[in-house]
Each structure stands twice: as structure tokens, then as C-alpha cells.
N, C-alpha and C positions, 0 to 999 in steps of 0.2 A: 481716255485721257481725263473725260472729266471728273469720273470715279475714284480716279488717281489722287485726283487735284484737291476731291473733296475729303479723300482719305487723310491727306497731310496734313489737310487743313483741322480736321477733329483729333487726330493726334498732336499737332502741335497746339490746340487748347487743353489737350490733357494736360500737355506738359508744364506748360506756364502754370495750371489753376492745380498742379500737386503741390500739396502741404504739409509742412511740417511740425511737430508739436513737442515743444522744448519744456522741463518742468527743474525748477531748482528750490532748494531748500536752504532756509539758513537764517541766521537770528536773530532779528529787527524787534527795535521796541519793547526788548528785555524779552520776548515770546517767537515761537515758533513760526516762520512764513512760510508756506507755500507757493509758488508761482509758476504760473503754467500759461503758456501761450500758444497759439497756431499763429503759422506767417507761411511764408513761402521758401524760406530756407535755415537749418538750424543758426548759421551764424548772426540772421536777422532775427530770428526768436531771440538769441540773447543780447542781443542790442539792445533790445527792448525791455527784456527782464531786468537789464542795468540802467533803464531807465524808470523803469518802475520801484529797484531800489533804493534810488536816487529820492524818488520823487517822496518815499513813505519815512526814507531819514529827513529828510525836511520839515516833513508833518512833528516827527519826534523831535526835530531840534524845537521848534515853534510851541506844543504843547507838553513838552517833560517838566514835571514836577519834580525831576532829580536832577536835571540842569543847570545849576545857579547863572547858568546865561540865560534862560529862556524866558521870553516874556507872560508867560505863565509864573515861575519865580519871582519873577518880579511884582506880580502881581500879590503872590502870597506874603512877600518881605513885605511890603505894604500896605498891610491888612490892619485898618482900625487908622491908619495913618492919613492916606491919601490914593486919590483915585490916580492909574495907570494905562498911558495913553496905548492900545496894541492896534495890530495888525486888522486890516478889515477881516481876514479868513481867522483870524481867533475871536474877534469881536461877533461875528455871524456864529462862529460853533457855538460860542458861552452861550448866545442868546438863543439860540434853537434846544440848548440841554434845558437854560429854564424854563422855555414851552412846554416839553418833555414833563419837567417836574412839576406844571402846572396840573397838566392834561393825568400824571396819574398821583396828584394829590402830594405830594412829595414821597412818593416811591422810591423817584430814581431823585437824585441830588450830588451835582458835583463837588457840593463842600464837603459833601462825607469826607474827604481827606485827611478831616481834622482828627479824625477817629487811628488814624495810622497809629500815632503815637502811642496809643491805647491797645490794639488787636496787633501782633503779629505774626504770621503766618510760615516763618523765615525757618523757623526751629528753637527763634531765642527766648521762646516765652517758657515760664518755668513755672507761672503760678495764675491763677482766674484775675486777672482785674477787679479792682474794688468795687462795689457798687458808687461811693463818688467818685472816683474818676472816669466812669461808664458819665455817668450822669454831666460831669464837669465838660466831657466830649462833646456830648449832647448838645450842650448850651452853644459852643461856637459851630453848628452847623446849621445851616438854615436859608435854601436857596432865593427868601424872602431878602434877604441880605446884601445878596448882590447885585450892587447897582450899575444899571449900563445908561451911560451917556450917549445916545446916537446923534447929535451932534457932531463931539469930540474925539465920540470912538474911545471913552476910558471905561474902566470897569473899576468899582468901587468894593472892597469886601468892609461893611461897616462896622465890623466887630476884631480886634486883637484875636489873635489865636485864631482867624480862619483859614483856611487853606483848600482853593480847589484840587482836583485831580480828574483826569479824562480816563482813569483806569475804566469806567464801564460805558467807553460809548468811544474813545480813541482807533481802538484795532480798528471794529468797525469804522470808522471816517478815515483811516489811512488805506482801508481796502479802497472803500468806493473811490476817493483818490487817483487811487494806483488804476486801478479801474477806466477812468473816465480820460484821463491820460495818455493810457493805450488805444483805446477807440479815435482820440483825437489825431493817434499816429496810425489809424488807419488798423487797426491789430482787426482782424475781422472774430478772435475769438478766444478765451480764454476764463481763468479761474483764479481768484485772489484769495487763501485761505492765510486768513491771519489768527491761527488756534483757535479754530474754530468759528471766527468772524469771517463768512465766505459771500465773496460776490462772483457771479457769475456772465457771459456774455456770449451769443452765437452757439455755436454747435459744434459737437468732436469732428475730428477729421471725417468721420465715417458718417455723420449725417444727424445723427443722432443727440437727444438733448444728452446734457452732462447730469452724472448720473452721482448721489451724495450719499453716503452713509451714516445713520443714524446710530449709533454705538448704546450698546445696554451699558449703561453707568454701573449697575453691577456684576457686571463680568464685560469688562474691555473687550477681551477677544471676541465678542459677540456684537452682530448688529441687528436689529427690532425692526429696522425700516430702511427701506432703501427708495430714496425721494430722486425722481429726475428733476432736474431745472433749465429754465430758459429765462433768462434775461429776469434773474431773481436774486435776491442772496439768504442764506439764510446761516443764522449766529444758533450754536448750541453753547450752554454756559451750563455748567457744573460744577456744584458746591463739594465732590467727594475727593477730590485731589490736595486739595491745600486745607489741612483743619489740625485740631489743636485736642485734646484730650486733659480734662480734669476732675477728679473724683469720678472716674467711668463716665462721663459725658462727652461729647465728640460736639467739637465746636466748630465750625466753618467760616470760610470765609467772607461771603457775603452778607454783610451788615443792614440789618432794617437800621438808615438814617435819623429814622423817628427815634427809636429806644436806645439804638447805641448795640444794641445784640445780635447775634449772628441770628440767621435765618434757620428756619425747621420748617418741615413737612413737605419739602419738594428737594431732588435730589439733583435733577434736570432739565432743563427747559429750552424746545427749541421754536424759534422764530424764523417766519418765512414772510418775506414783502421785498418792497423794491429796491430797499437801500440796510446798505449793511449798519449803517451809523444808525439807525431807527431801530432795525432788529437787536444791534447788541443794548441799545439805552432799554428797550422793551423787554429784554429776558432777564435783566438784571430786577425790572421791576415787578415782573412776575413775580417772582425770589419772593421778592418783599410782600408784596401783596394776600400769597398766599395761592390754591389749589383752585377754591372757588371763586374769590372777588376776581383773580387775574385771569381765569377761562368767561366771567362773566363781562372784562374789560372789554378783551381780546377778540368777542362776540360783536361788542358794538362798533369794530374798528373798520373799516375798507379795505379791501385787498391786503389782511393780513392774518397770517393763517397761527398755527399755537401746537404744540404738541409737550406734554407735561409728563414726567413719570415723579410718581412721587416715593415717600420714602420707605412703600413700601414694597415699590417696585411696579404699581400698577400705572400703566398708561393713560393718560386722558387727551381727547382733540378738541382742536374749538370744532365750531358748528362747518364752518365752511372750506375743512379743508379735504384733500382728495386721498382718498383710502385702500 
């Protein structure tokens, strides 16, 4: 009897502790999401998948710069005008991006936005930008500029014509987000890929870390590296999808904030640490930096790892990460 008794008793924990692992797709934030959960039964997986897309339209209502509600908008109508009182979770994001652009020299800069007007990527550009109006770009960006009152909690852009945007550092914070959300409802596991910007938590059903694929930029169908993670995220940014061509030169999208010009000599760059909002603001700065100053950043950093292909196809790692 007791064998019996102990028999029920490990089968009925099997039963309760089986899991299930729901994944849905679909298109937040003007870009591609992935979301993928483990729970305990599909219909609670997607409870929670609806709360997670819940949670990351929020984030886009709060920092869309295409919004004219948003108080990010508001911020930018405002510009040269008067300072604008926001939200503490946009007041902490602004301020942690200009950390960001201290720590890599103005690498990364969320004025760049101002440059929008100037570069687009959409299909409608038909001729090179002038060298003044590259230059005229130039002048209203500059994360020197934006002033935060902690106090008041306002944000001040002191110059006409500037205009932030979260394009290189948003996906990433609406992952971690979405992220920290589900852990707080208990989700014991799951994957937030926001195109690329992925955070990660717990382990597959099967025991096992979650396992990512690193895509050769030059031939998509192809992957170069296949990285496990455990309570990581890690952002790949690529400049060969969205570019522009003039007189046989192939222009990209990612902009050095400093000169106003697209980026050259790196094609790919992926970032691996703890928070996805840090890895996307750090692979954009790479971009900028370059092959060498940005593996030699990325070198001095803690627990953040680097993986670069550059244009000519050849791989580089920072020092510390696993091979």
C-alpha cells in the first residue's frame, strides 16, 4: 500500500509541474515581436502573452515619436521653447540614454532624431542629401542639450529643431519590460524577441538553456553561431536591410550622430549582458564607433560580451566571451 500511495503521489507531481510553451507573433512598435512563454497550461500561456502585449503598447504609447499624444511629442513640439513635465519611467529612460551617451562619448544619442528629416530609409529618397543640410542636422543634435530637471521631473531640449527618438534603445526597454512583468506574474520562463532585441528567462521545458541564433548578415539563410542563454538578453543590429544607394555607394541606416553620415565598416553587431535596453543602446554604438575602438570599449565593460562581423564578412569577439 505504501508503494501505491508513494506511486500517486510522484505521478500526481508530474502532473501538476507539466508545462506548457505558447509562442506568438505579431507587430508592436512598427517591428516584428516574438513572444514566447512556459506556464502550466496553453490557455494561461496566453493570458500572459496578452499581457505582455499589453504591457509593450504602453511603453509605445509613452515613448512614440509618431504619436502626437505622446509625451515624448510633446517634448519634441517643445523644443527651444520650454521644458516638459513627463512621466517618472520616461524621465529615468531619458536619463539613463544620456548616461549611455556619456559613457560612449556621444556614440549613441537620442537626438539623433533630428537627422530623420535628412536620411530616409522608407524608399522616398531619390537624391544624396546636401552637405548643408548633413551639416544643418548636425547642429540641432546633441545629447549635451538635453536638460533634466529631477526636481520637477521636466526635460528641456534647448535648441529649435531638436527632436529625441528611442529608435535605438526602445525595443530593447519594451523587451526588458515585458520581461519583468511576466516574472512578476509568476511566468517561471520564457523569451521576448523584439527584432532582434531579445531577453531571455528560466529554461525550455526540457531542461535546457534557451538556445539563439546568430544569422550570417550575408546570406540570411545561414547561421555562424549558435549561443545558449540563461537569464541574458542579447540584441543583434544590422545595417544591411534598410539602405539607400547613390552613384554605386550603398548607404545605411545607422547614422554616426556626430557627422550626420551613415555608418561603414561593420555590417553586424551583436551584444550579450543583462538587460536588453543596454545591449540595443551598445550595438548601435558600436556601429558608430567603429571595429576597433568598439571591441576595445566592449573589452573594458563587466559582464558584457561583443560579437562583430564586419564588411567584409570576417568575425571579431570581444575578449570575454565563450566560443
Amino acid at each position: 500500500m505504501k508503494n501505491i500511495i508513494t506511486y500517486i503521489l510522484v505521478l500526481s507531481t508530474l502532473i501538476t509541474t507539466a508545462q506548457e510553451m505558447q509562442k506568438r507573433t505579431l507587430k508592436l512598435m512598427g517591428s516584428r515581436f516574438d513572444i514566447t512563454v512556459v506556464s502550466n497550461t496553453k490557455t494561461e500561456a496566453n493570458k500572459y502573452i496578452d499581457e505582455a502585449i499589453s504591457e509593450i503598447s504602453r511603453i509605445e504609447r509613452l515613448i512614440s515619436s509618431w504619436d502626437p499624444n505622446s509625451q515624448t511629442s510633446l517634448i519634441n513640439k517643445n523644443a527651444g521653447i520650454q521644458a516638459v513635465k513627463v512621466d517618472e519611467e520616461l524621465f529615468s529612460l531619458i536619463k539613463r540614454s544620456l548616461q549611455i551617451s556619456k559613457l560612449t562619448d556621444g556614440a549613441f544619442d537620442i537626438s539623433y532624431a533630428s537627422m530623420d528629416r535628412i536620411w530616409k530609409f522608407d524608399g522616398s529618397m531619390t537624391e544624396m542629401p546636401s552637405e548643408i543640410d548633413i551639416k544643418n542636422s548636425v547642429a540641432r543634435v546633441g545629447y549635451k542639450n538635453i536638460v533634466l530637471n529631477e526636481a520637477l521631473h521636466t526635460v528641456f531640449l534647448e535648441n529649435k529643431g531638436m527632436k529625441i527618438g528611442f529608435g535605438a534603445i526602445g525595443k530593447g526597454y519594451a523587451a526588458d519590460k515585458a520581461k519583468s512583468l511576466l516574472i512578476s506574474k509568476g511566468v517561471p520562463a520564457g523569451i521576448i524577441n523584439a527584432s532582434g532585441d531579445l531577453n531571455s528567462w528560466g529554461k525550455q521545458i526540457n531542461g535546457e538553456d534557451w538556445s539563439v541564433a546568430i544569422k550570417n548578415p550575408l546570406n540570411k539563410n545561414k547561421v555562424f553561431a549558435m549561443l545558449p542563454i540563461y537569464e541574458k538578453a542579447i540584441v543583434t543590429s544590422g545595417n544591411y536591410e534598410k539602405q539607400v544607394s547613390f552613384n554605386g555607394k550603398k548607404y545605411t541606416h545607422i547614422i554616426d550622430p556626430r557627422t550626420g553620415y551613415p555608418c561603414s565598416g561593420i555590417i553586424s553587431v551583436s551584444i550579450i549582458t543583462a538587460s536588453a535596453e543596454l545591449a540595443d543602446a551598445l550595438a548601435t554604438s558600436i556601429f558608430v564607433m567603429g571595429k576597433e575602438v568598439g571591441l576595445d570599449f566592449v573589452n573594458q565593460l563587466k559582464q558584457v560580451e561583443c560579437i562583430i562581423v564586419d564588411a567584409e564578412g570576417k568575425v571579431h569577439y570581444s575578449n570575454n566571451i565563450n566560443r
